[in-house]
N, C-alpha and C positions, 0 to 999 in steps of 0.2 A: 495167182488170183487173189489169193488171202491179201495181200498188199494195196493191190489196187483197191478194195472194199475198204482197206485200214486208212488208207490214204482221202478216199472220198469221205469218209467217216467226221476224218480230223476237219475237213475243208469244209464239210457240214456242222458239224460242230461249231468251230469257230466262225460261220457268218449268223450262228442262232446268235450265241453270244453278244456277237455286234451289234446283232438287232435289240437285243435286249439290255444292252449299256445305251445304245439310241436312245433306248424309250425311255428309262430311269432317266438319262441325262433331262433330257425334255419336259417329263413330266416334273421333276428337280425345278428345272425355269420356269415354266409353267406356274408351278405355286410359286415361287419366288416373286413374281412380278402379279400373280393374281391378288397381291395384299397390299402391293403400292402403284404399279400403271393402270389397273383398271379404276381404281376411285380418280384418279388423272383424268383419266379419259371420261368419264360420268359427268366430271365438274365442266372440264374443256370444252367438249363437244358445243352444250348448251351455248356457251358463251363465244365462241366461237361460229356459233352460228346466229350471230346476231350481225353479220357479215362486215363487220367493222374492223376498217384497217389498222385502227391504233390498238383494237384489242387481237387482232392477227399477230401485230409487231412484240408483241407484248410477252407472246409464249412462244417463239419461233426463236431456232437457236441462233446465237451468234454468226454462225457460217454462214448461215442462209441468208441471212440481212445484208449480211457484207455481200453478197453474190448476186442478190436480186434487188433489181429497182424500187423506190418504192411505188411509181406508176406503175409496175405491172402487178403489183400486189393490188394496188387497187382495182385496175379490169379484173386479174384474178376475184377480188370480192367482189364483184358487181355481177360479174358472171357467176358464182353461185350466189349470189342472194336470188338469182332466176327458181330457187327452191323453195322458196317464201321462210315461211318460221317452221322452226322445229314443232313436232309433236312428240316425236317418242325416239328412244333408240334402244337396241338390242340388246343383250350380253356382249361385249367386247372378246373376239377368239385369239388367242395368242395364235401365231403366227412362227415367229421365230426368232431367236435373238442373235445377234453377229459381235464379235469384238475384232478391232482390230487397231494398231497404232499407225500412226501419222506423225510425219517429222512437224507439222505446223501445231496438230491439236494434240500430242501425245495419244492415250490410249483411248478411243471411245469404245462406248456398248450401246448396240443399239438395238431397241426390242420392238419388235412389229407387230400391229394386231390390225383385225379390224370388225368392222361396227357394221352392221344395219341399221341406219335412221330411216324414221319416215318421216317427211316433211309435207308442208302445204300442197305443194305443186309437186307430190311422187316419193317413191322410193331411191335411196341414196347408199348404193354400197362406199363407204371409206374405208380408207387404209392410210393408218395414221404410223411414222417409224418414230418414236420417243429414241431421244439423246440422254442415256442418263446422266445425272453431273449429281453435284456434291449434295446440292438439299433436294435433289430428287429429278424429274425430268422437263424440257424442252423439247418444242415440237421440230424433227429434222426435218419430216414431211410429212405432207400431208394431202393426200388425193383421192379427188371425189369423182365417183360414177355414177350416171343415173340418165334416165332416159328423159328426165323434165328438164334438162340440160340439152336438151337437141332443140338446135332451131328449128 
């Protein structure tokens, strides 16, 4: 009996552990990217929400250019500019960060957050995934919800 208690013990032990390298890890990213993606995303947003496809193209990473038209980036902007101007936005919440390598782009990192805006026409949850690269970050994606967005 003594064993089985010693055995549950270890298997309790070791998944507190895990939980608590999680959370260091994370909270580790968390500030890591709280002192350079959230002023990104403060600057971005704004400008980005002036629904203009040359300033879309502008912060949007390489992949994603290559991959998308640029007509659909424009119905894409025209369909949220149905949000009118910006007013405000939230605290930006970190999310979570990914890395992985790719035989085309080598190694990315790519960090997730996202925003509560409130705009003319409604509230707008986004969720923005920054590319980071060498002087700092590109937009991978970037998607917006919101009910002023319903025809």
């Amino acid at each position: 009996m003594k064993k089985v208690f010693r055995g549950l013990g270890i298997i309790f032990l070791f998944i507190i552990i895990s939980f608590g390298a999680i959370g260091v890890y994370t909270y580790l990213k968390t500030s890591e990217y709280s002192k350079t993606a959230v002023p990104y995303i403060k600057e971005k947003i704004p400008e980005l929400s002036s629904w203009d496809l040359a300033v879309a193209k502008q912060y949007l990473a390489p992949q994603v250019l290559e991959t998308t038209k640029d007509e659909d980036l424009k119905k894409l902007m025209r369909w949220f500019s149905k949000l009118g101007s910006l007013k405000s936005i939230e605290e930006p919440q970190f999310v979570n960060v990914t890395s992985s390598a790719t035989v085309a782009n080598g190694k990315q990192t790519i960090a997730t957050y996202t925003i509560l805006a409130n705009y003319e026409n409604g509230v707008a949850n986004i969720t923005m995934r920054l590319l980071e690269v060498e002087d700092g970050f590109q937009i991978y994606q970037f998607h917006i919800n919101s009910n002023a967005l319903i025809d």
